[in-house]
N, C-alpha and C positions, 0 to 999 in steps of 0.2 A: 726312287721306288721304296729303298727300305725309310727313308723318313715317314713319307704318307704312310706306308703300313703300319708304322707305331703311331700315327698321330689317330690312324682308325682305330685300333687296341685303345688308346690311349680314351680316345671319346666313349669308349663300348665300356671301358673300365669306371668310368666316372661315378654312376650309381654305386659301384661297391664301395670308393674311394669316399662315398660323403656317406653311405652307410655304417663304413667301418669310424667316420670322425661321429657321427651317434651315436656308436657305442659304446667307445671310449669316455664319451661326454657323460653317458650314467656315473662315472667315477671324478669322471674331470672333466665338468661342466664347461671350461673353458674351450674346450675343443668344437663346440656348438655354436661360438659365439662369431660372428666375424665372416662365418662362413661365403660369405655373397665375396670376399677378397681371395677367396681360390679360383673364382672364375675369373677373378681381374677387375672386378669392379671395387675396384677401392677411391676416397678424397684422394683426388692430387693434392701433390707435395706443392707448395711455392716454390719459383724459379725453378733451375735447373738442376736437379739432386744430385752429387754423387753419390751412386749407387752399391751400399753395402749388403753383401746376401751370406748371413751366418747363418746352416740349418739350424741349430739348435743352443740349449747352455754352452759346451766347452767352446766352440765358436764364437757365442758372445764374448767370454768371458776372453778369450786368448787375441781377439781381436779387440777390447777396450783401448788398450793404452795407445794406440795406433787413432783411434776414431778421439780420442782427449787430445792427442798431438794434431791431428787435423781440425780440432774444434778449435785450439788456441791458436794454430799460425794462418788457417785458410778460413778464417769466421765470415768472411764473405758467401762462403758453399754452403748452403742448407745438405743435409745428408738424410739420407733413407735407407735404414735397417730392415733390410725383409727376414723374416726367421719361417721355418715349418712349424715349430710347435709352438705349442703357447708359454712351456716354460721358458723359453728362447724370448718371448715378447715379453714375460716375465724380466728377465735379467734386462733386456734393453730400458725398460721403464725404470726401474730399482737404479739402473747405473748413472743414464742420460735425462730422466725426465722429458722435459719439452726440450731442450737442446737440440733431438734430433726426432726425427719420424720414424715411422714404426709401421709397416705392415706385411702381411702373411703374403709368400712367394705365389702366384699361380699356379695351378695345377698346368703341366707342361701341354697343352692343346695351344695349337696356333689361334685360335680365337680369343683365349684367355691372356695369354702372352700378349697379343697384340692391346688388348686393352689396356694391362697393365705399362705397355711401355707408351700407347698413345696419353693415357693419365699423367704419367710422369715425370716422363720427356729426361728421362737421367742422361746427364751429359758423359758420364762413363760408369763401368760397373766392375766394381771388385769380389771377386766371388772367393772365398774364403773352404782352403782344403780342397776339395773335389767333389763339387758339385755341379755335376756337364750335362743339363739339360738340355735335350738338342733344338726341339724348336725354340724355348726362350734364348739360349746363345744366337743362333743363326737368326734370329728376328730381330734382336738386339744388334746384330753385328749389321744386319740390311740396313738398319736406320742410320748407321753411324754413329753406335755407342762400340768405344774402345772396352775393351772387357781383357782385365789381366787376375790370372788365378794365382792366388797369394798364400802362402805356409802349405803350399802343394805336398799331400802326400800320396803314395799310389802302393798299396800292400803286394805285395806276389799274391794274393788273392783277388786282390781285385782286378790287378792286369789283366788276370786268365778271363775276369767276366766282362772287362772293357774289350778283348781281343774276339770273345765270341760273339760283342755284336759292331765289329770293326767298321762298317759303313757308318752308323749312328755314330760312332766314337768321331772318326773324321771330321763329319759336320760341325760338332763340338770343337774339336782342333782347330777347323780353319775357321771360327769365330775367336778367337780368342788372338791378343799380338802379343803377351808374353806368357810366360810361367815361371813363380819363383818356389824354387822345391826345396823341401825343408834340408834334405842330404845328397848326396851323388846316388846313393839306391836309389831314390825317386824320382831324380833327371831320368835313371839312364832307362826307368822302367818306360817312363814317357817317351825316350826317344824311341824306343822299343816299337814303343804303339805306333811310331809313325810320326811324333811331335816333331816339326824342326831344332834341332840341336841349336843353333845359332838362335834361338828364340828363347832360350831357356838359362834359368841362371839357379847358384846354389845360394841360397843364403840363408840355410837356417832356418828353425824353428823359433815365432814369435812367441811361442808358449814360455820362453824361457823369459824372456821381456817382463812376465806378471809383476804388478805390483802387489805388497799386500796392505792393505790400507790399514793404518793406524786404530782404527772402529772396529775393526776384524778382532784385529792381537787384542785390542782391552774386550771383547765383548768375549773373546775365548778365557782368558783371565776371571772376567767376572763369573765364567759358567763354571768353569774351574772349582772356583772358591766354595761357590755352593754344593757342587759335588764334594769337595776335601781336598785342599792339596797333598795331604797324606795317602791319598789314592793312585793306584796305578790306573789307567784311562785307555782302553783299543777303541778304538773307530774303525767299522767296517763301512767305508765310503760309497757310494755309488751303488749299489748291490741291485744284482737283478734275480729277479725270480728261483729258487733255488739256491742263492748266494746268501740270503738270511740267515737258516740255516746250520749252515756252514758256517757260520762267525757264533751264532747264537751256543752251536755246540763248542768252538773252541774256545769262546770264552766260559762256557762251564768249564769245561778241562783246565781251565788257568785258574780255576777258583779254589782248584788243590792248593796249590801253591802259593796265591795271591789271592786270598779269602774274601777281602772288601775290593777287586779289581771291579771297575761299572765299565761297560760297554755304551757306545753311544753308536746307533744304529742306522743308517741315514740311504734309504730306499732310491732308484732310480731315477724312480718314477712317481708323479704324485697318487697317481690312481690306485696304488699300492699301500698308500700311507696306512689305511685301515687296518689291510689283512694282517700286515706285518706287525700292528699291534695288535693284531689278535695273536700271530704266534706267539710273541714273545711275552705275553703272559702266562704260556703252560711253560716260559723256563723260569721265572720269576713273580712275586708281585709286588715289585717295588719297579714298574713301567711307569714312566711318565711318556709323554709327549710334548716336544716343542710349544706346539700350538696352544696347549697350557694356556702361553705367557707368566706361566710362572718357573722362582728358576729351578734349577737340579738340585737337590739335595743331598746329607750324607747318604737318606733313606732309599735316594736311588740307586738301582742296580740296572737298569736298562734304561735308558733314553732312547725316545727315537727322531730324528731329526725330519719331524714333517713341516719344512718351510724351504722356499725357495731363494735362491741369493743369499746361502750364509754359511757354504760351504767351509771356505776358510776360516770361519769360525770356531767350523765345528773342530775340524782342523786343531787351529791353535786353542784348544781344549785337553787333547789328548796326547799321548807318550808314544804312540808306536800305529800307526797305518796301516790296514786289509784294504786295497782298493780294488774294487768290485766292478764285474766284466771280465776277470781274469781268469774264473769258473766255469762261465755260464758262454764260453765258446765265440762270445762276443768281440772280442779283443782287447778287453781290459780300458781302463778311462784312463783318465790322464797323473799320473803319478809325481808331477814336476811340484802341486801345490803344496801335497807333502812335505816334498823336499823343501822347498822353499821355505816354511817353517822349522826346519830342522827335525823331524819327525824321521825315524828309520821306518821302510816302508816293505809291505809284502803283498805279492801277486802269485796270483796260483798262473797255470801254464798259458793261458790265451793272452799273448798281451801282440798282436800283430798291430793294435790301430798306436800303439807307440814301440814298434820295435827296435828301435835306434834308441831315442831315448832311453827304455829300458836295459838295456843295454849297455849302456853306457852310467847306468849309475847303480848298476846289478858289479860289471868291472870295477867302480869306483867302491864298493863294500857300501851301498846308500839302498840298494833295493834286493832282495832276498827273493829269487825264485820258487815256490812252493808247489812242487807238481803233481803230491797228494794230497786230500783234504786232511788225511791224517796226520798231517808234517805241519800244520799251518797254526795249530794249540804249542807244538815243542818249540819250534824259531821263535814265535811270540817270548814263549819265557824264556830264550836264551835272551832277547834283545832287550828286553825288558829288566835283566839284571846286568846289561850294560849296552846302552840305549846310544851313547853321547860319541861315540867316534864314526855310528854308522849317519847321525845325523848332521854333522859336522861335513862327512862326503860328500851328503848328498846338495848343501849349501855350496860347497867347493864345484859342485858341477854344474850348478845353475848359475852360481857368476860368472864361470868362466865362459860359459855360451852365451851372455848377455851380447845383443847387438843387432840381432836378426831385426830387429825394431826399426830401427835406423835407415836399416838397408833394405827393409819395401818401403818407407816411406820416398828414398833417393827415388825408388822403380816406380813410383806412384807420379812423382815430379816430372819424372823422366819422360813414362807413357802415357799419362792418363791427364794431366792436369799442366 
C-alpha cells in the first residue's frame, strides 16, 4: 500500500519535477538536455552492464578509482554510470571517455524504472552512498539484478527521515543483498532501520582511496605561478549560496595582514558561476574567471573557478581550504581532497554528510572547526603563518585509512560478479 501510494505522488509530481529541470536549464542548459532518459528511455548499453549509480560529482569522483580497477582486471564487463545531474555526467565523460557509458538514473515511477532496466539488462547494480529508491530497487531486485550499496553512509538525520517513511525504507532493504558502511555509526544506524546485521559490513570510506593525478599537481603549479608564488592563496571550495560571501569578506579581513593574499572562489554549482562573479566584483576589480582560458595573474585578486573537473587543481593552487556546505546547513562537502594535498582545512559548523571523517582530522590538528563566520578570517591567518604541521596531519590521515578500495572490490567479487 504505502509503495503505490508514493508511486501515485510520485507520477502526480512528475510535471513539477521536469518543470523544476527548465528552470534550472535557463542557467544550466544542460539540465534540458537528455531529458526523454528520466522517463527511462535511454540507447541501451551493449551486453550485459554492471551497473553503476553515483547521484552526483563527489560520487563520481570517490567512486573512480574503483570503476579504473574494474576496467583493468574485468575488461570483459561493459559498465554503466547513471548520475542525477549533469555535472555528475560531466565528471564521468572528463574521467572515462567511451570506456564506459553514461546515462541519467530514471525518475523512480515503476514505468520508467522498468524501461530503464528492460533497456539495460544490468547484470548487477552498485549504488554508491544512499541512494534507496524504492521502486527502481525492488524492480531491479524482481528481475534478478543483485544490488549491493557501497561507501554506505546514513547521518542521525537522515535515519530520522528513513524511519518516518519505514515501509518504503523496507522495500529498499529487501532489494538489496549487502551493505558496506563506511564506519560502525552507519552499520549500526542501518541495522537500526531494520537492516539485517549479518548482511552488513564495515569497511570504510573509499574517499580516502582518491588518487590525485599527476595533471592536477602541475596544472595547480602552473596557476600558482601566474598568480605569484610569493602570494599567500585561500580557496573557498564548493560554496553554496550565502557561503561566497562569507569567504569574499574574510578574505578582505586577511588583506590586513596579507596585502597581496588572492582568493580563488569556486561555486557549487554551475548555474551560480555568473552571479558570484557578479558579487565579487563589488570586493575587488582584479576578477578573473576560469573560463578566461587565460591564466591568473599577479594582477589577480579574486578568481573564480567556473569549470567543471578541476577541483583538485584548484586545490593544489592554494595554501589553506574553506570548504563550502559547512555554512549554508548543508553538511559540508568533502574535506579529504584538501588533505590529501596537504592543505590545512576549515569548515564552519554543518559538516554531518562527513561526520566521522571530519572528525577525525579536526582530532588529528588537519581540520579546524569554525562555528562563527567571524572566527573563519582570524584561524585563516593563524594557519597561514604556520600552515605545514596542520597539513602534514591531515596526509597522515588519509594514508592511514587507505584500503577501503580493496575491500569493496573483494565485496563486489564476492556478491555481485
Amino acid at each position: 500500500m504505502a509503495l503505490a501510494l508514493y508511486s501515485t505522488l510520485f507520477r502526480l509530481l512528475l510535471p513539477l519535477f521536469a518543470l523544476r529541470l527548465l528552470v534550472r536549464s535557463r542557467r544550466a542548459p544542460a539540465y534540458r538536455q537528455r531529458m526523454l532518459e528520466r522517463l527511462g528511455f535511454s540507447k541501451p548499453v551493449d551486453g550485459e552492464p554492471l551497473w553503476i549509480h553515483a547521484v552526483s560529482v563527489g560520487e563520481v569522483i570517490a567512486i573512480s578509482p574503483l570503476v579504473e580497477k574494474l576496467l583493468s582486471a574485468k575488461s570483459d564487463i561493459p559498465i554503466l554510470i547513471t548520475t542525477m545531474t549533469p555535472t555528475g555526467a560531466v565528471q564521468v565523460e572528463q574521467r572515462f571517455g567511451n570506456r564506459v557509458s553514461h546515462r541519467y538514473i530514471p525518475w523512480d515511477t515503476p514505468g520508467a524504472v522498468a524501461r530503464f532496466l528492460v533497456r539495460h539488462k544490468p547484470r548487477a547494480g552498485l549504488i554508491v552512498e544512499t541512494e534507496l529508491w524504492p521502486n527502481l530497487l525492488k524492480a531491479a531486485s524482481r528481475r534478478g539484478v543483485k544490488l549491493l550499496l557501497a561507501n554506505a553512509r546514513l547521518s542521525a538525520k537522515s535515519q530520522r527521515g528513513y524511519q518516518r517513511f519505514s515501509a518504503l525504507t523496507q522495500v529498499a532493504f529487501n532489494s538489496l543483498i549487502h551493505i558496506c558502511a563506511q564506519h560502525q555509526a552507519d552499520a549500526d544506524r542501518f541495522i537500526q532501520l531494520g537492516f539485517p546485521e549479518e548482511k552488513i559490513s564495515v569497511d570504510g570510506s573509499i574517499k580516502f582511496d582518491l588518487s590525485i593525478p599527476d595533471k592536477m599537481v602541475e596544472t595547480g603549479r602552473r596557476w600558482r605561478a601566474g598568480l605569484g608564488n610569493g602570494r599567500s592563496v585561500l580557496i573557498a571550495a564548493s560554496t553554496h549560496k550565502g557561503e561566497d560571501e562569507i569567504a569574499l569578506d574574510a578574505w578582505q579581513d586577511l588583506k590586513q595582514s596579507y596585502p597581496d593574499i588572492a582568493l580563488i572562489l569556486v561555486p557549487r554549482h554551475p548555474e551560480r558561476f555568473d552571479s558570484v562573479t557578479q558579487l565579487a566584483t563589488r570586493y575587488s576589480e582584479g576578477v578573473e574567471r576560469r573560463s578566461s582560458d587565460q591564466l591568473p595573474t599577479s594582477q589577480t585578486e579574486i578568481w573564480i573557478g567556473d569549470s567543471l573537473g578541476e577541483m583538485l587543481a584548484y586545490f593544489a593552487t592554494a595554501d589553506i581550504a574553506f570548504v563550502g556546505g559547512s555554512f549554508s546547513g548543508t553538511g559540508g562537502h568533502n574535506p579529504l581532497e584538501p588533505a590529501a594535498l596537504g592543505l590545512p582545512i576549515l569548515m564552519g559548523p554543518s559538516r554531518y554528510n562527513f561526520q566521522n571523517i571530519s572528525a577525525e582530522l579536526e582530532n588529528e590538528g588537519a581540520l579546524f572547526a569554525v562555528q562563527q563566520v567571524e572566527q573563519l578570517s582570524e584561524k585563516a591567518a593563524e594557519l597561514l603563518n604556520d600552515s605545514k604541521g596542520a597539513g602534514e596531519s591531515g596526509l597522515r590521515v588519509v594514508k592511514r585509512n587507505r584500503g577501503a578500495l580493496d575491500r569493496l572490490y573483494s565485496r563486489i567479487e564476492q556478491h555481485l560478479l
